[in-house]
N, C-alpha and C positions, 0 to 999 in steps of 0.2 A: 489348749485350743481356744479358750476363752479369752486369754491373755493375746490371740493373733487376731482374733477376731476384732477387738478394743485397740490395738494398734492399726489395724486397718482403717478404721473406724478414723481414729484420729490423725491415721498420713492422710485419709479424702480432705475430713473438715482443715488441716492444715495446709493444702494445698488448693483450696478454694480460697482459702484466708489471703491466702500469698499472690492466686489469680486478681484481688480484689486490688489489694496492696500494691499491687506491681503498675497495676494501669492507674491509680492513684497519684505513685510517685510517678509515672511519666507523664501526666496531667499539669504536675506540681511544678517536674522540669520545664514542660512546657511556659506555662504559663512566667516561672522564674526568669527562664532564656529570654521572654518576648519582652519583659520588663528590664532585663538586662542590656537586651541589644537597642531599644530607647536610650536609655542611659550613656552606650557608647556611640548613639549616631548610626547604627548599621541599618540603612535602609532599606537593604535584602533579607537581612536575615530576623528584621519586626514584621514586611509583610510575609514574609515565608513562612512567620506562624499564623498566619491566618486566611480561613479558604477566600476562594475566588470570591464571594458572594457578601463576605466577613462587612459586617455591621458594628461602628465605634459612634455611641451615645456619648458627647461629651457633658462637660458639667454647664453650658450654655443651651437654655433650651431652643434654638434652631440648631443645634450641633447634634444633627441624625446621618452620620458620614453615610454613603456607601463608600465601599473598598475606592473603586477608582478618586472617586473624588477625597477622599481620607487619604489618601497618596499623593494626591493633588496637593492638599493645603499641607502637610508635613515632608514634603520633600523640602522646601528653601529651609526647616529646622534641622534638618537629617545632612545636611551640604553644609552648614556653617559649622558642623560636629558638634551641635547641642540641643538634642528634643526634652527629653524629661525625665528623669530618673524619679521613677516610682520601687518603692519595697517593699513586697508582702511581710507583716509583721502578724497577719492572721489568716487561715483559710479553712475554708469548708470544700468538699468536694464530694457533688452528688452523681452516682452513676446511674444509668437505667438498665433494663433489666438486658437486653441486649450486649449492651457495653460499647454501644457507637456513638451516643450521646452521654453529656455531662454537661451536668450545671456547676457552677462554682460563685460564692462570693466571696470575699477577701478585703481586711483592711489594709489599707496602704499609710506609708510615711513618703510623703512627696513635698514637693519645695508651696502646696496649699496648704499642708499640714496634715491631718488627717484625711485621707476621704474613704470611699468605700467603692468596689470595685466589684461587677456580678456579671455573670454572662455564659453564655453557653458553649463549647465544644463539639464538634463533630468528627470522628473518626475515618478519615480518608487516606483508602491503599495502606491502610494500619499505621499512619501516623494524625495524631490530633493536631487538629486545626481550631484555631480560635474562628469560630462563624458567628458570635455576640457579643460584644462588650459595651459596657454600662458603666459612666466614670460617675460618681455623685460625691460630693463637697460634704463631711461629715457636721452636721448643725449640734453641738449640743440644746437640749428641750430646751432647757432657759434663756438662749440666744436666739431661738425664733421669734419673738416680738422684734428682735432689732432688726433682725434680719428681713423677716419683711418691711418694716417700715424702708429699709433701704432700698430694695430691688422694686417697692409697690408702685412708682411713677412706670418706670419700663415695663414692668407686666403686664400692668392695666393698657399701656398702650397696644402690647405684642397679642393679647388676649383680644383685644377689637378688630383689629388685623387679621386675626388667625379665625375668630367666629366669620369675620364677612367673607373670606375667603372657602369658607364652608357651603 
């Protein structure tokens, strides 16, 4: 009796393991596929991973896409059949307790080199949709002195810009 009761015990915890696991890896696909279909140009099937509403921060600070307009300016790349091939070479994937949201960030290997990629998930009609993504240019700490020294003329200008328009 004892012995069923402990197997019981651990078919639950292993099938909770497995609930967890399973929307992890389809998370995973997801996000894999939408970095794949960049890669090969499929302009259907990069916004088809992401909802209607889906928001792409690029590594340009006025690069705050909405969907429409992030379809806009990536359509003429997506018709010459060359957008971007990025590769997850690391990811993290958080779910919430529901399991209709997830966060995720992830290092990539792309033709900037490193950067680093974070953004959120929404689970619509039981498929995930990419609804946030966050592209940022990986700095190593000892290359921030140069790096600012480079971008510091443009910022300063986009920074007075952006205050008076406040």
């Amino acid at each position: 009796m004892k012995n069923k009761v402990l197997y019981c015990c651990f078919m639950v915890v292993t099938l909770m393991l497995n609930a967890q696991m399973t929307e992890k890896q389809k998370i995973d696909e997801v996000l894999d596929s939408w970095h794949l279909a960049a890669a090969n140009a499929d302009f259907e099937a990069y916004f088809g991973k992401m909802t209607k509403e889906g928001v792409f921060i690029g590594t340009d600070a006025m690069e705050n896409w909405q969907n429409a307009d992030f379809r806009a300016f990536s359509k003429p790349y997506f018709d010459r059949g060359k957008a971007w091939n990025f590769t997850a070479v690391q990811r993290n994937i958080y779910l919430d307790e529901t399991k209709s949201f997830a966060g995720f960030d992830e290092l990539l290997d792309t033709q900037m080199k490193i950067c680093r990629g974070s953004g959120v998930l929404q689970k619509e009609n039981g498929q995930w949709k990419i609804a946030h993504y966050v592209l940022s240019i990986a700095v190593p700490n000892e290359d921030v002195d140069q790096l600012v020294q480079i971008k510091e003329k443009r910022d300063d200008e986009l920074l007075l810009e952006l205050k008076k328009n406040q």
